[in-house]
C-alpha positions in Angstrom: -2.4 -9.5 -9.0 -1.6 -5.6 -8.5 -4.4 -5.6 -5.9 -3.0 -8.0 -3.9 0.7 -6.6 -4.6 -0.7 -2.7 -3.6 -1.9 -4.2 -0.4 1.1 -5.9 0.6 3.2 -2.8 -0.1 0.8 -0.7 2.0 1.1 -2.9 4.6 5.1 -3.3 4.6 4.8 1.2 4.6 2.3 0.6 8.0 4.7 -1.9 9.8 6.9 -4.4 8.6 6.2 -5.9 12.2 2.4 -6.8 10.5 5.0 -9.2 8.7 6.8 -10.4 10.8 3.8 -11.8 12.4 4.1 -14.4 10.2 7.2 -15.7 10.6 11.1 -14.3 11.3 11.8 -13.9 7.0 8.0 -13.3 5.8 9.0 -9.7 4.8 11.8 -10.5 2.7 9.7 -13.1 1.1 7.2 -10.2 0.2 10.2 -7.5 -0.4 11.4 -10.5 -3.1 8.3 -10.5 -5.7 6.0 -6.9 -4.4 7.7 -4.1 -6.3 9.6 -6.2 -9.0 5.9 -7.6 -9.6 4.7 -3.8 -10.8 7.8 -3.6 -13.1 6.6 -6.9 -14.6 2.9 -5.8 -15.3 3.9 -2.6 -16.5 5.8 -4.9 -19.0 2.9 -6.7 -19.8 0.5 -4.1 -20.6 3.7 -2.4 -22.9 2.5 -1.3 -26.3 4.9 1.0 -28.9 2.2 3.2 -30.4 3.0 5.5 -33.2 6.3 6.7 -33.2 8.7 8.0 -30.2 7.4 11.4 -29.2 3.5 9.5 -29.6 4.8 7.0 -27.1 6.7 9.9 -24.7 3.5 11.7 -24.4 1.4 8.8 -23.2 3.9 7.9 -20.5 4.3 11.7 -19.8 0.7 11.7 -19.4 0.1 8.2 -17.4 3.3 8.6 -15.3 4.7 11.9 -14.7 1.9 14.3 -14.7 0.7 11.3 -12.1 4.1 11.7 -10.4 3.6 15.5 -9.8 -0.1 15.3 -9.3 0.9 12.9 -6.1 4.2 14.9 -5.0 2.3 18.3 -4.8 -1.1 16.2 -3.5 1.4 15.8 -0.4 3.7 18.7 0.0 0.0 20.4 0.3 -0.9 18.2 3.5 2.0 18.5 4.8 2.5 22.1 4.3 -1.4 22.6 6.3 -0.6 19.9 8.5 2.6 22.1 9.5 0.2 25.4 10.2 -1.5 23.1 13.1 -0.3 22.9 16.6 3.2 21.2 17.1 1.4 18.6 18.4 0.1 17.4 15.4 3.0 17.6 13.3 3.0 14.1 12.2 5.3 14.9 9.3 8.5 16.1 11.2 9.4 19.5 10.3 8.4 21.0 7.0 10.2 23.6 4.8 9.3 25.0 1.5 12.2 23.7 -0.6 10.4 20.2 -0.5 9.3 21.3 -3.8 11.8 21.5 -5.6 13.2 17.8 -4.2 12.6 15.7 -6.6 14.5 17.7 -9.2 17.5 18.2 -7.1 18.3 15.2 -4.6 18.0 11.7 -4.2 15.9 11.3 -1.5 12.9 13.7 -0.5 10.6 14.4 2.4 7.3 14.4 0.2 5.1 11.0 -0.7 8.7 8.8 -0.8 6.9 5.9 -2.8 6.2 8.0 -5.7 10.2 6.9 -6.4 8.8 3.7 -8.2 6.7 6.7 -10.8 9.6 7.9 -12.0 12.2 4.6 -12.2 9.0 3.4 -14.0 8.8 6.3 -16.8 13.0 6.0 -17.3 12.1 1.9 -17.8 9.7 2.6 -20.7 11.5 4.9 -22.6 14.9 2.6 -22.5 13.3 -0.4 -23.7 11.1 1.2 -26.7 14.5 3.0 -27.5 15.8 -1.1 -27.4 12.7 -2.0 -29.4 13.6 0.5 -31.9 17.3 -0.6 -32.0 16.1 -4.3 -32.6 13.4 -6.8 -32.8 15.4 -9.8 -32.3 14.0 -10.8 -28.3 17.4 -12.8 -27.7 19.5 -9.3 -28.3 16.8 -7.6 -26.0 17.4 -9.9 -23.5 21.0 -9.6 -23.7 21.0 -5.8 -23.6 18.5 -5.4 -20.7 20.5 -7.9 -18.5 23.8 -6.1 -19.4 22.1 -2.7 -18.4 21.1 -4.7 -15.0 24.4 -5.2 -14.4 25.3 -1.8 -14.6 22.6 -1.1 -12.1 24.0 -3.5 -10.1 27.7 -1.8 -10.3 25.9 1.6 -9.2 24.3 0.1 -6.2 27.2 -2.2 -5.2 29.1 1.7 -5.7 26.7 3.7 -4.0 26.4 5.8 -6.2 22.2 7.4 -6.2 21.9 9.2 -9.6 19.0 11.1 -9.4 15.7 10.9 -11.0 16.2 6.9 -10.6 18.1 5.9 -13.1 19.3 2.8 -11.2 16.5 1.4 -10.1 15.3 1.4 -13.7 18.3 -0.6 -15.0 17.5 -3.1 -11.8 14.0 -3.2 -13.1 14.0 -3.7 -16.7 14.1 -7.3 -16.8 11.5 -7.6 -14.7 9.7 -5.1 -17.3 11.4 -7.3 -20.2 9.8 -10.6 -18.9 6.2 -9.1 -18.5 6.5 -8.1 -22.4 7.8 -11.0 -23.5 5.1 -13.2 -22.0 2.5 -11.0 -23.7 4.0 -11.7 -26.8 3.9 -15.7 -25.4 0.1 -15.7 -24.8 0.6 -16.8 -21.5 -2.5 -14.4 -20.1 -4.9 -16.3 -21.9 -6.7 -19.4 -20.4 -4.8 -22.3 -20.5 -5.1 -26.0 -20.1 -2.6 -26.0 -17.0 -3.8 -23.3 -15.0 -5.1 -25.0 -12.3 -2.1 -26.0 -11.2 -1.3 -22.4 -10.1 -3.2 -22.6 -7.3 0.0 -25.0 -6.3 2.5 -23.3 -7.2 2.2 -20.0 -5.8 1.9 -22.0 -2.2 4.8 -23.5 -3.2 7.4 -20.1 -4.4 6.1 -18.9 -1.3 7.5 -21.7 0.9 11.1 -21.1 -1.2 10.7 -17.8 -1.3 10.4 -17.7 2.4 13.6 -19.8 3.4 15.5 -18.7 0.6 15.1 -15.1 -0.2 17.5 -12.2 1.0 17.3 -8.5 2.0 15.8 -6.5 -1.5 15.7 -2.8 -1.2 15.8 -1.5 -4.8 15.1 1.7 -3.9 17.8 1.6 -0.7 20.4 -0.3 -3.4 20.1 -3.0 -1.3 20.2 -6.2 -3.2 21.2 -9.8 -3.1 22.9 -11.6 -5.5 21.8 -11.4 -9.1 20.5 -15.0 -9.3 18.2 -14.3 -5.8 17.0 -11.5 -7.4 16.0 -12.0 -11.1 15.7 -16.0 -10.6 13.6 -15.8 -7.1 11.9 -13.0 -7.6 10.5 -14.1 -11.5 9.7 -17.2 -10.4 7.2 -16.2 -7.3 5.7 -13.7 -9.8 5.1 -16.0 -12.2 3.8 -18.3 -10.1 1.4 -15.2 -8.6 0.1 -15.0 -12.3 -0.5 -18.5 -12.8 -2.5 -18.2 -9.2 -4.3 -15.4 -9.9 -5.7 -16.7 -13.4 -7.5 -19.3 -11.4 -9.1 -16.5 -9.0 -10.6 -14.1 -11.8 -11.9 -11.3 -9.5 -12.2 -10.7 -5.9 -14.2 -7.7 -4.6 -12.4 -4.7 -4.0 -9.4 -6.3 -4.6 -9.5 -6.2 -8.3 -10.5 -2.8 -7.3 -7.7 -1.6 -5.3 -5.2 -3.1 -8.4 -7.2 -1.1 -11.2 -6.2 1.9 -9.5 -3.3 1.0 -7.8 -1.8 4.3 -8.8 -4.3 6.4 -6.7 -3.4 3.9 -3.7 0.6 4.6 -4.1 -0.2 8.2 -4.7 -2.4 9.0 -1.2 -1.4 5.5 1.3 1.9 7.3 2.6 0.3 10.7 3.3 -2.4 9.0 5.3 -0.4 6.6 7.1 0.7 9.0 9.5 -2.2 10.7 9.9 -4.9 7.6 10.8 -2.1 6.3 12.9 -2.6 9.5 15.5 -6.2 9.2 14.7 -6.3 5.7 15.6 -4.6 5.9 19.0 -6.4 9.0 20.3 -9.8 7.3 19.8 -8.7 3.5 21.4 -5.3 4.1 23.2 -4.1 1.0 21.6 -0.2 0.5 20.7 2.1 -1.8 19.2 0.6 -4.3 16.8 -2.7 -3.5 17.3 -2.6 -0.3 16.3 -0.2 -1.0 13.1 -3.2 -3.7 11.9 -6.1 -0.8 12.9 -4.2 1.9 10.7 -3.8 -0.7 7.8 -7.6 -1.4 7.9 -8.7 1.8 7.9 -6.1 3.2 5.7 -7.6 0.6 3.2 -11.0 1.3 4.2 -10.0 5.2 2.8 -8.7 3.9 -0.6 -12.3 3.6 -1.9 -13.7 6.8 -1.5 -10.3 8.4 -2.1 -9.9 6.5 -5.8 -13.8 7.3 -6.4 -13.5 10.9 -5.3 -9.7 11.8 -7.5 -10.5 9.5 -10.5 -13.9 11.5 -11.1 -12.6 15.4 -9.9 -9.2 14.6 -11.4 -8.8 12.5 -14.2 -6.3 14.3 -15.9 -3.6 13.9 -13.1 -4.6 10.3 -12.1 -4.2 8.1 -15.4 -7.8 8.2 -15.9 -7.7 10.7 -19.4 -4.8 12.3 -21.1 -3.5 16.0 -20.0 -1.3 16.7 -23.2 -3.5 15.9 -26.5 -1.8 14.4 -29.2 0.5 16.5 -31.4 1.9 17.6 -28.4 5.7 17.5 -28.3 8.3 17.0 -25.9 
């Protein structure tokens, strides 16, 4: 499921036009269920620990060192890459307050998916605060989808508070519905299964004629019902799918350590794509599906080379030991 998922958002981050290719609305249909779908697993695999600060320094460790690990993986390419000849600045211009971005603006120049790292680490800490508040799931529910509305009111206000704050309200009931099906056993075998292999077919046909424009990290949205009601039921329907397919080469791969591939796919994008067209001349198209194939193709080696050198900054083993404190 996050395989599949990782690949779809490196190919939307290659072209959108790759999409397109399959019909007028086929990106929107992938926008509707590709990111809220890694709020929902995150849910999923969402365990309180020990106590708060246990449970801080886990997600310090698994997110934000992996945040920072990324940011400066980039700012250090693109800081060489800007020592070439101008030719090959395939970054834009570069400047040394890139940095300091992510602490002071909205928007930076530096590995722009790593966004979804940091929405992700606000999302955890909210709801085990809400898990601490209560363990009634109905008042959870309640809470979460009154804190989506909020995020709502910020989008529909424009107003960007930094460090994501507002794409983390959007998410969290995506987050709440992985945890709750957990808790529903819904990830073991089960009698009805098969029928996945229908239904995901089928969300995709809604999905297609009936989703809208979804941008959480733009604040573009469509209406609330579109979003949560659309959006949950192709992801559910993507579970119940994938239970039927087990493992798929490299696939399952590519999902295991989807984190490497959001950390390093933007920083190469740019890169292959010049590659690409100096060795075949080809445009358009052609060379959008080349780059995504060899930008996959690179994922392999890069997740077997960082998770072994770095393991510390990719997820792999913890950085700050236990009895650490925030």
């Amino acid at each position: 499921m996050k395989g599949l998922c990782i690949m779809l958002i490196v190919t939307g981050h290659v072209d959108t036009g790759l999409f397109a290719a399959l019909g007028d609305n086929a990106d929107r249909m992938f926008q509707t269920f590709r990111v809220p779908m890694y709020y929902f697993v995150s849910g999923i695999f969402f365990k309180r620990y020990g106590g708060f600060f246990d449970f801080a320094r886990k997600k310090v460790n698994n997110i934000l060192v992996t945040f920072a690990f990324f940011y400066l993986f980039a700012y250090l390419v693109q800081m060489a890459v800007h020592f070439l000849p101008a030719g090959l600045h395939v970054y834009g211009d570069f400047h040394w307050g890139y940095i300091v971005q992510p602490l002071t603006q909205r928007y930076w120049d530096c590995n722009v998916p790593l966004w979804f790292l940091m929405s992700l680490f606000w999302v955890n800490i909210m709801y085990y605060v809400l898990q601490m508040l209560t363990d009634r799931w109905w008042v959870q529910v309640a809470v979460v989808l009154a804190m989506a509305a909020g995020g709502y009111a910020l989008c529909a206000s424009h107003i960007k508070p930094l460090y994501y704050l507002d794409t983390a309200l959007v998410g969290m009931p995506f987050f709440v519905l992985g945890s709750l099906s957990r808790g529903r056993d819904v990830l073991r075998p089960l009698a009805l299964d098969r029928w996945g292999l229908v239904a995901f077919p089928v969300a995709l046909v809604m999905t297609y004629f009936l989703a809208g424009e979804i941008d959480i990290f733009s604040q573009v949205l469509p209406s609330g019902l579109t979003l949560y009601g659309l959006s949950s039921i192709a992801i559910v329907a993507l579970l119940w799918f994938s239970k039927n397919i087990g493992s798929l080469p490299g696939v399952n791969y590519l999902g295991r350590y989807s984190v490497v591939v959001l950390g390093t796919h933007y920083v190469y994008i740019p890169l292959v794509r010049v590659l690409v067209r100096y060795l075949t001349g080809c445009d358009g198209l052609a060379l959008s599906l080349l780059t995504l194939l060899l930008v996959l193709a690179l994922m392999f080696p890069t997740i077997a080379l960082f998770i072994r050198v770095f393991p510390r900054f990719t997820a792999q083993k913890e950085l700050f030991k236990p009895g650490w404190r925030l």
